[in-house]
N, C-alpha and C positions, 0 to 999 in steps of 0.2 A: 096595600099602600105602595106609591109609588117609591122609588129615590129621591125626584124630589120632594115629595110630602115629608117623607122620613126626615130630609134633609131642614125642611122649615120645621120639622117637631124637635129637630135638634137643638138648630138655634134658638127656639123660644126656650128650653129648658138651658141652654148658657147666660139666656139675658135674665133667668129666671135666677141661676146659681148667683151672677153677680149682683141682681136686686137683693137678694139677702145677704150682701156686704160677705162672700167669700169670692176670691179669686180664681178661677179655673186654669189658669195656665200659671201656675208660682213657680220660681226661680229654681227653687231644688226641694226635695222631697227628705221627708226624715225617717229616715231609716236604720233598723238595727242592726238587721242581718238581711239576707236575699232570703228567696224563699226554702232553695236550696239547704243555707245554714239553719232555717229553721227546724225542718225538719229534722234536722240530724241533731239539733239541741233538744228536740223532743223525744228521739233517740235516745236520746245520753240522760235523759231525764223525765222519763213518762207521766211524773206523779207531781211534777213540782209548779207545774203551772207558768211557766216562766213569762214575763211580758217582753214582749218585742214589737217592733214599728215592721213591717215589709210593706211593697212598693209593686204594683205589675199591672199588667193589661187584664181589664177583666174579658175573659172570654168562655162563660157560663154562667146563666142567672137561674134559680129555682125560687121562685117568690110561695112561700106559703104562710098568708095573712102574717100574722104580728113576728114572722121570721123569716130570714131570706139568708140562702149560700149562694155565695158568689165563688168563682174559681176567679184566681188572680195567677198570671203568669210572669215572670221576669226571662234576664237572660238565662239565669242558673237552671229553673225548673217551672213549680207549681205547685201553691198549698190553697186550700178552700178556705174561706172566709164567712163565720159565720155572726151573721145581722140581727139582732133581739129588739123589738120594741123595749123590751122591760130594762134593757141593759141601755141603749142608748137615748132613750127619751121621744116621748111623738113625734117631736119638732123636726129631730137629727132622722129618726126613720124614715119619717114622711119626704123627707128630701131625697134618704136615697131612693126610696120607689118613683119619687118622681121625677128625678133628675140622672140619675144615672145609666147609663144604656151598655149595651153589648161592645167592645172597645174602647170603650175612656179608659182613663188609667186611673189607677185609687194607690191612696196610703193608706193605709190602718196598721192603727196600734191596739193590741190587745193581747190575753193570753192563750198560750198553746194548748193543746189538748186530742185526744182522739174519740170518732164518732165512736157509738156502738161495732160500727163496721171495720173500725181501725183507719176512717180517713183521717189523714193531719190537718189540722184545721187551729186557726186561731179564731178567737172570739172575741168580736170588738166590741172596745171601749169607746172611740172614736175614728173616724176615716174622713179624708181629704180626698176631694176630688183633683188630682194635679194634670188633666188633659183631660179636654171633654173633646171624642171625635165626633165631628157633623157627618162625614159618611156611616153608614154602616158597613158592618163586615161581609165578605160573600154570603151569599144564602148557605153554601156548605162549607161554615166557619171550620169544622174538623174532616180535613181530607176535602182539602179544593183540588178538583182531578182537571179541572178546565186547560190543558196544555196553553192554548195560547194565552190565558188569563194569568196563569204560572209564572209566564216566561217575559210577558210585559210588565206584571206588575209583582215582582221577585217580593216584592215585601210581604203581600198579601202570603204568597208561599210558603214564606218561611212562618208568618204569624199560625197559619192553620196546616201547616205538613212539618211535625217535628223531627220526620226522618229526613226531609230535604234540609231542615237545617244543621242535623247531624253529620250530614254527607260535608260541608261547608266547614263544619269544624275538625271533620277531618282531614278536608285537603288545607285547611292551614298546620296540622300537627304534622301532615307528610313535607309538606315545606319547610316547617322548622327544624325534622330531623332529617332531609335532606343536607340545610346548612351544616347542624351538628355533623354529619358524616364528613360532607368536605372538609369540613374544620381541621376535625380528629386528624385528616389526611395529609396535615399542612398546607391547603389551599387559601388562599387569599382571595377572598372577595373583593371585586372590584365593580365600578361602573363604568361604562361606555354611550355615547351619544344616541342618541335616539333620531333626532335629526343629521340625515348624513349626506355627503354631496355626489354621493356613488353607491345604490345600492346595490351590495356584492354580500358574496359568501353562502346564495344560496340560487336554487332557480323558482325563482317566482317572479309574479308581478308586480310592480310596488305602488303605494300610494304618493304622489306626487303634491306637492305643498312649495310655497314661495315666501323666503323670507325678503322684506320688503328693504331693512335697516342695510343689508348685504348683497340686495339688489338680484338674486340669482333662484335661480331653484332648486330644491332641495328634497329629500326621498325621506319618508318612514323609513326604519329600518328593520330589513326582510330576514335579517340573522345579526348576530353579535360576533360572528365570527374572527373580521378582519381585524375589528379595534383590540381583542385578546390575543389575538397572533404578533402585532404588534408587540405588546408588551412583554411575548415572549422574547421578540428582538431584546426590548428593551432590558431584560433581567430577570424577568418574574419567571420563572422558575414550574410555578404554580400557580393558577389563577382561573377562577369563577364567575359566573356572574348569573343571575338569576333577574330575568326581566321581559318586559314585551314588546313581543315580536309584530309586524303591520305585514302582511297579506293581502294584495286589493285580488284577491279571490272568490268564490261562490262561497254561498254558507250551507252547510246540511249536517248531520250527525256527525261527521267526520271531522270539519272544517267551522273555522271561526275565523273572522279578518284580522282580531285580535285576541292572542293567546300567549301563553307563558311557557318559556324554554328555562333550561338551566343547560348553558354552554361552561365546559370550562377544559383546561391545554395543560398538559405536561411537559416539560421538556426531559427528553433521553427516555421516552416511554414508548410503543409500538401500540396498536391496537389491540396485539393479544391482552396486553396489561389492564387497556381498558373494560375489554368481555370480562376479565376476572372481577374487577372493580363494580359495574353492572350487576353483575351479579349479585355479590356481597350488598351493594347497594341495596338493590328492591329486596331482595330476600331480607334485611334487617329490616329497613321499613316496615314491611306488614308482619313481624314480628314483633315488632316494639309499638306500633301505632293501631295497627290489626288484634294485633296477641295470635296470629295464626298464620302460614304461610300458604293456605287455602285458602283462595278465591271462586267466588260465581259467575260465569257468565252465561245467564241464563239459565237453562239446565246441565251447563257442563262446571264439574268442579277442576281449576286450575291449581296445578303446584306450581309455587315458587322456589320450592328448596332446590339448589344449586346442587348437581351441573346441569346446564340448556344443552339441547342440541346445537350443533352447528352444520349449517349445510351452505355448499355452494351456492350461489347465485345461479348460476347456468344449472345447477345438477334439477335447481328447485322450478326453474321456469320451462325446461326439458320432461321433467316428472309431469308437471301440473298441464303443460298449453302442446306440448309433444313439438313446440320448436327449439333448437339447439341453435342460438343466435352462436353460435362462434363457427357455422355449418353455413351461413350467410356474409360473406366478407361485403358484399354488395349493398347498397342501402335497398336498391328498388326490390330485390330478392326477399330480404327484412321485412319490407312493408307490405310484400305480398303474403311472405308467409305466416307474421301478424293481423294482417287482413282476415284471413281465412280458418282464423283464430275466434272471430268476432271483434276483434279490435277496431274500432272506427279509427282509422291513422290517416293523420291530416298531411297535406302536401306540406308543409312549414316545418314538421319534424325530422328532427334529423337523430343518429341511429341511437344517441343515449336514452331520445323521450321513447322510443318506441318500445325499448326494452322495458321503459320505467311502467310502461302497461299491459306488458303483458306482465312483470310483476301487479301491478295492482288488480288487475282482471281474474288473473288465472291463479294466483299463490297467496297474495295477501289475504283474502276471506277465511283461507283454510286452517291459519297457521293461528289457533287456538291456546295449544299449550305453549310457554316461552319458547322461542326459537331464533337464532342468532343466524342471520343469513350473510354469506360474508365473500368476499372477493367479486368484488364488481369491475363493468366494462368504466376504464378509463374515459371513454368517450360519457360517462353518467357521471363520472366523478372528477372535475377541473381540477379540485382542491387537494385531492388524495395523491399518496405516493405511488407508484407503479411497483408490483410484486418485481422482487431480482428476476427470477425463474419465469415469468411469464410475463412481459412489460407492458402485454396489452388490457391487462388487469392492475386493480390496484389494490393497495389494504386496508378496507372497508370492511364495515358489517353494519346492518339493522335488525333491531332488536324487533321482536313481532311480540304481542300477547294478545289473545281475545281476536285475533281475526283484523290488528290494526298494529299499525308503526309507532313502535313510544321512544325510540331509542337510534341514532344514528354517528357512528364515527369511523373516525379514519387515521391511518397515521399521515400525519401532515407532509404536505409537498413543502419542502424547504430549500427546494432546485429550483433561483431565480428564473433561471432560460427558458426549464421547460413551465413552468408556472407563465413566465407572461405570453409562449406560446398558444398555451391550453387556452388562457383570458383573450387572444386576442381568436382564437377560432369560435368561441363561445359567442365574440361579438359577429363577428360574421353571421353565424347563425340566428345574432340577432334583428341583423341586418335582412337577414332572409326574409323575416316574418313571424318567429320564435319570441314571443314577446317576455317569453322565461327564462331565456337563456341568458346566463350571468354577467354581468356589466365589469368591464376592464375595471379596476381602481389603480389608478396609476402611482397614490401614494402608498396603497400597501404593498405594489409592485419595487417601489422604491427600498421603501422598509425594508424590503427581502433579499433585495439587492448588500444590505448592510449586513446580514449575517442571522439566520434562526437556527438552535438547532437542532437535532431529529424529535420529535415531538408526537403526541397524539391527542387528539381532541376530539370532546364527547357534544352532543345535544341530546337532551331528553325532553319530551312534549310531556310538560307537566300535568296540563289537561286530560291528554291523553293516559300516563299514569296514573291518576286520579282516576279514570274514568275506570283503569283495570284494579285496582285495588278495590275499588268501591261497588265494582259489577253495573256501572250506568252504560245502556248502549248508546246515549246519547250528548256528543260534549256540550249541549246546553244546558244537561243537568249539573255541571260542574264548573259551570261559569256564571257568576250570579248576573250578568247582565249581558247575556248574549246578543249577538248582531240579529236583528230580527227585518224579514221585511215591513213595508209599510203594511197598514191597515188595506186603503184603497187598492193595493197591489194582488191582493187577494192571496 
């Protein structure tokens, strides 16, 4: 049978529920407990027979003549349902065999009990049909493998893959005790604009939008950076903010256009402070949310427990691609000897992006177990302070786990002069053809002008996190409504 057929057999059994004077879509459901508490009141009391009302999506039917189990799922869990002609009467039976299908949602009330086999199972006295669905469910209601069926219709996903929706409640429990960490740390949560009239703070491409009331154009924003630096001017001491971020970038494993950072600035802190912080960070996390500081990726098992390595920036892209960029003062020498790398290096880049590939080319895949990679060419970092001892670096690090970037800071440039230098060479380069190189802000250039002071500030790609906690190689599995292409686009 078709979908559509299935589909008109549906509705004639909705116009068939409401001919018999019951409503299929009522207001709210009566319930005692979730399925979850049931069980555990059957638990608590095997012999007693307790009555209870639960509520769920049916998603398994076993009809054998004058008795029928049904599983019913909620958000908590799942208990089986079981159906007597002899207990509910012809009339109430016969309606559920003929009107109820694979996905409708039911109430029922009745009492608790366990099968032969030890399933928990309530036995009804009566049930309410409260959503009758005219679709049916995928053909493989348990364990829908269909990727792109997954990814476009995220519900279906979750209804039939209970580890996809497991994964989902755990990246909300690592966001919750991410907050708790900052908290504890005296951080103040703040928010920041999303619509901004300069996007800065990061190098990317941004999404472009016009508000009409204010007559101008106006940018997504491609980091939270400026508006918290700010506020360090302004007194905040301390200060986070968890929110998303807009990317007019590719999509693939790696990459999402929208995704979720947690930025947050210290004032009178350095970067070492921060690697320590990091640390203590994820490594609580997956002990308080995990219960384990072992991760999977793939076939490799990761440690979290603290300390990480730390390795230079040059020592790691010298190791891995056998170039020593600080061996190349010359840009065309760089690009030659990135060229021959395998690096496809565009005529528009100038010498920070070329390093930033042969980091992504040659070192990022490798770098599996946590690793803190640190001291970058200032020409890759506008934002960052310049090392005393060597000015042509600054103090930077990025955090690596699983062969990807989850973690980026730096201690803050709070040197008005050479900050609006840095911003306006960036513009040149964007002027070149560099369509990612970072956009002057001239009010936070201002800001800065008024007084910040020594500072260090973090970004962590939540997504990303999530993705290494949870072992997904992929951040669509950790985004419940990923950027997807069109259908027709193939």
């Amino acid at each position: 049978m078709g979908e559509d057929e299935i589909m008109a057999l549906r509705r004639r059994k909705l116009e068939s529920i409401r001919s018999n004077g019951f409503e299929p879509y009522p207001a709210r459901a009566k319930r005692s407990h979730t399925t979850k508490e049931a069980v555990e009141l059957l638990d608590r009391s095997p012999d007693a027979h307790e009555i209870v009302s639960v509520a769920g999506r049916v998603t398994a039917m076993r009809r054998m003549g004058r008795a029928s189990f049904l599983d019913l799922r909620d958000g908590s869990g799942r208990i089986q349902a079981y159906f007597k002609q002899e207990s509910l009467g012809v009339e109430a039976y016969e309606r559920l065999l003929h009107t109820v299908d694979l996905g409708d949602f039911l109430g029922v009330e009745g009492s608790l009990f366990r099968t032969k086999t030890g399933e928990p199972t309530i036995e009804a006295q009566n049930f309410t049909v409260l959503a009758k669905a005219l679709r049916p469910p995928p053909e493989k209601w348990h364990g829908l493998q269909d990727v792109e069926v997954r990814y476009r219709q995220r519900y279906l996903d979750l209804m039939a893959n209970p580890e996809v929706r497991e994964t989902f409640v755990t990246r909300s429990r690592i966001v919750q005790r991410i907050r708790r960490f900052m908290d504890e740390r005296g951080y103040l949560e703040v928010e920041t604009p999303i619509l901004q009239s300069a996007a800065g703070g990061a190098a990317a491409r941004p999404f472009m939008t016009y508000h009409n009331a204010l007559d101008r154009q106006q940018f997504l924003r491609i980091s939270l950076e400026l508006h918290l630096k700010r506020l360090v001017v302004g007194g905040f001491d301390k200060v986070y903010e968890i929110g998303r971020i807009f990317r007019n970038e590719g999509v693939s494993t790696k990459y999402n256009p929208e995704f979720t950072m947690l930025e947050s600035y210290e004032a009178y802190a350095d970067y070492t402070v921060l690697m320590e912080m990091v640390e203590e960070m994820v490594s609580t996390i997956a002990g308080d949310v995990l219960e384990s500081r072992l991760v999977s990726a793939g076939d490799t098992e990761i440690q979290l427990a603290p300390p990480w390595p730390r390795i230079s920036l040059r020592d790691a892209i010298r190791e891995r691609s056998g170039v020593d960029f600080d061996s190349y003062p010359n840009i065309e020498a760089l690009r030659r000897a990135a060229a021959e790398t395998g690096v496809l290096v565009e005529s528009a880049w100038g010498r920070g992006k070329i390093i930033d590939e042969l980091l992504t080319i040659h070192v990022e895949p490798r770098l599996i177990q946590p690793t803190f990679l640190i001291d970058y060419p200032v020409e890759l970092s506008p934002l960052a302070k310049r090392k005393t001892e060597s000015p042509h670096l600054v103090e930077r690090f990025e955090l690596f786990i699983a062969g990807r970037e989850v973690a980026n800071a730096y201690s803050e440039l709070n040197d008005p002069v050479d900050q609006r230098e840095r911003l306006l060479e960036q513009s040149r380069l964007r002027a070149a053809g560099d369509d990612e190189a970072e956009t002057a802000d001239e009010d936070f250039l201002i800001a800065l002008e008024h007084g910040m002071p020594p500072a260090a500030g973090l970004g962590i790609g939540i997504d990303r996190l999530v993705m290494a906690l949870t072992g997904r190689a992929s951040i669509r599995e950790v985004i419940l409504f990923p950027a997807l292409r069109q259908k027709e686009d193939g």
